[in-house]
C-alpha positions, 0 to 999 in steps of 0.5 A, a space after each residue: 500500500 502506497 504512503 499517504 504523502 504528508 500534505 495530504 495527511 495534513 490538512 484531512 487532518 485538520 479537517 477531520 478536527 472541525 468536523 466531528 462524527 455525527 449521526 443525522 449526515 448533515 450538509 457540509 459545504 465546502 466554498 471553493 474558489 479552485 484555488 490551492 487552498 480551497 481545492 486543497 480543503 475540498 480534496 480533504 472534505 470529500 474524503 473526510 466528511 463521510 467517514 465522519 458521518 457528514 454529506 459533502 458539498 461544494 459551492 464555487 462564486 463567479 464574480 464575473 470580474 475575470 474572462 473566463 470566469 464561468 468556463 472555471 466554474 463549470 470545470 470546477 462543479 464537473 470535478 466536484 459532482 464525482 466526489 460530493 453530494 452536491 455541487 453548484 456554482 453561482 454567479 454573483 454582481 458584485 457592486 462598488 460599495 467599500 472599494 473592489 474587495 469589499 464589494 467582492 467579499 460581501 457578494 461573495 458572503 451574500 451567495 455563501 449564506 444562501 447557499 448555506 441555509 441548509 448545511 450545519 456548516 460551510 468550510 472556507 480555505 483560508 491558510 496560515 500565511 492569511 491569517 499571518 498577512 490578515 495580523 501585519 495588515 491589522 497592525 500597520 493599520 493601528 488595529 486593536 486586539 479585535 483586528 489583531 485576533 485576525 479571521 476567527 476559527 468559526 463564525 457566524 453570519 445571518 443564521 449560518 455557522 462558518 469555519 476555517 480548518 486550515 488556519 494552522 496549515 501553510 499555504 505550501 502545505 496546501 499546494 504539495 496537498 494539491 500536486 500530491 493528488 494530481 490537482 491543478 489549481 487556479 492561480 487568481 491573478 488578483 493575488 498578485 495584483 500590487 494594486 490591493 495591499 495584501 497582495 504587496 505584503 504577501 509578494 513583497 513584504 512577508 518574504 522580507 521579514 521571513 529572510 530577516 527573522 526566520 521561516 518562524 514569523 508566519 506561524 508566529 504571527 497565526 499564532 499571536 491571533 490564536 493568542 489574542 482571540 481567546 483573550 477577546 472572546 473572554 472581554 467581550 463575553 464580560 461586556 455583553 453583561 452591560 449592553 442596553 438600549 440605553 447606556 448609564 453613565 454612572 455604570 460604565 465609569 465603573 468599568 476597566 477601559 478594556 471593558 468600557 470600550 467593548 461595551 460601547 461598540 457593541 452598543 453601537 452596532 446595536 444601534 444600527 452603526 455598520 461595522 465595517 464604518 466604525 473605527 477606533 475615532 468614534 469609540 473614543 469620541 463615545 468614551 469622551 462622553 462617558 470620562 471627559 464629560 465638560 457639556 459637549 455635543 453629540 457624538 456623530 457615528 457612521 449610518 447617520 447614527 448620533 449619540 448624546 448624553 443627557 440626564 445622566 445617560 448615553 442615548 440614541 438622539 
């Protein structure tokens, strides 16, 4: 009997660790690109989802951006359609709204929550060397232990639970995976576009650090977002305890900064602000009202949301 080649013991590995045996024979779907880590996490999910007692399947989005696109969607289901219960490509319209990336990646989320209304779980491909990249891209923007958790293990979105099993498994790894079970991935030429800033620290950046610091630093900075997610999950969790419609002044004066800060941006996005809008500025501003009171205005949030201070509490005006 042939050896399992390494790679590809790892990351069925790390899928099966995501996937726990169950019963019933729910829907796992796996969201692929045809790129090498999703194909990789595909490959993996075909052969390990049934032996854990779970349907697979698979979702491709066409975003129409590249010529071609919809050939490699098709090619993409006809492979999937012999190793998974199900299989589907979707085409999305991807807007303007946040810039190209943004606009994509919502499309993108749009298209997988739908698709994944009736699946227990959709699997996404995100590596090691994202999540290192997602950390130093969080960092030279000033972001605060919530970026610097980078993309969480799991996550939910509208009603559907999403995971990510290879955050602990190198983009290399992922593509020997592929070669090892004769898959050809596609290359995405926005991933070295020097147009997006991921694109530069992944070409240009990350390779500096590795030959100044060491191969370490990838795993070390995944690591430091493991480290610093359990850290968040717990603060947040004391700041859900706080959060109301309206905010009493004198309570939150109580409160460590830590949780002070957390309570009021979960306040809030409770109020309609939209997450991707609200930065560090209007927490600060919302914080003044509550430790540097001296009769100011309002604080104005994004969504056209405004906050004031009056008769001793923070409020929607």
């Amino acid at each position: 009997m042939s050896r399992l080649d390494p790679a590809v013991a790892e990351v069925r590995h790390a899928v099966r660790a995501c996937l726990p045996p169950a019963t019933d024979r729910p829907l796992v779907l796996v969201a692929c690109s045809g790129g090498a880590d999703s194909l990789a996490l595909a490959a993996a999910a075909a052969f390990v989802a049934p032996r854990q007692g779970w349907r697979p399947g698979l979702i491709t989005v066409d975003h129409g951006l590249q010529e071609g696109s919809a050939e490699r969607a098709k090619a993409l289901v006809e492979w999937a359609s012999a190793h998974f219960d199900r299989a589907e490509a979707v085409r999305v319209d991807v807007g303007r709204k946040g810039g190209p990336e943004a606009a994509a990646r919502d499309a993108r989320y749009e298209a997988l929550v739908r698709a994944g209304r009736d699946a227990r779980m959709v699997l996404l491909g995100h590596n090691e060397d994202d999540q290192a990249e997602t950390v130093l891209l969080a960092l030279a923007r000033g972001a605060g232990p919530r970026g610097l958790s980078g993309m969480p293990v799991e996550h939910e979105r509208d009603g559907v639970r999403f995971a990510r099993p290879l955050l602990g498994v190198s983009r290399r790894t992922c593509r020997r995976a592929c070669e090892a079970q004769g898959l050809t991935p596609w290359e995405d030429p926005h991933n070295t576009d020097p147009a997006y800033a991921r694109s530069r620290v992944r070409s240009d950046v990350m390779p500096v650090l590795v030959e100044a610091l060491g191969a370490d630093v990838v795993p070390n900075l995944a690591r430091t977002a493991r480290l610093l997610s359990a850290d968040q999950r717990y603060l947040e969790a004391q700041a859900d305890a706080f959060v109301a419609p309206r905010l009493p002044v004198r309570a939150l004066e109580g409160l460590d900064e830590a949780i002070r800060t957390r309570v009021l941006h979960k306040w809030a996005l409770s109020l309609g602000v939209p997450g991707a809008a609200l930065s560090h500025r209007h927490i600060a501003a919302l914080d003044a009202l509550v430790t540097d009171w001296h009769g100011q205005g309002p604080a104005m949030l994004p969504g056209g949301v405004v906050v004031q201070r009056k008769s001793g509490v923070l409020e929607q005006a």
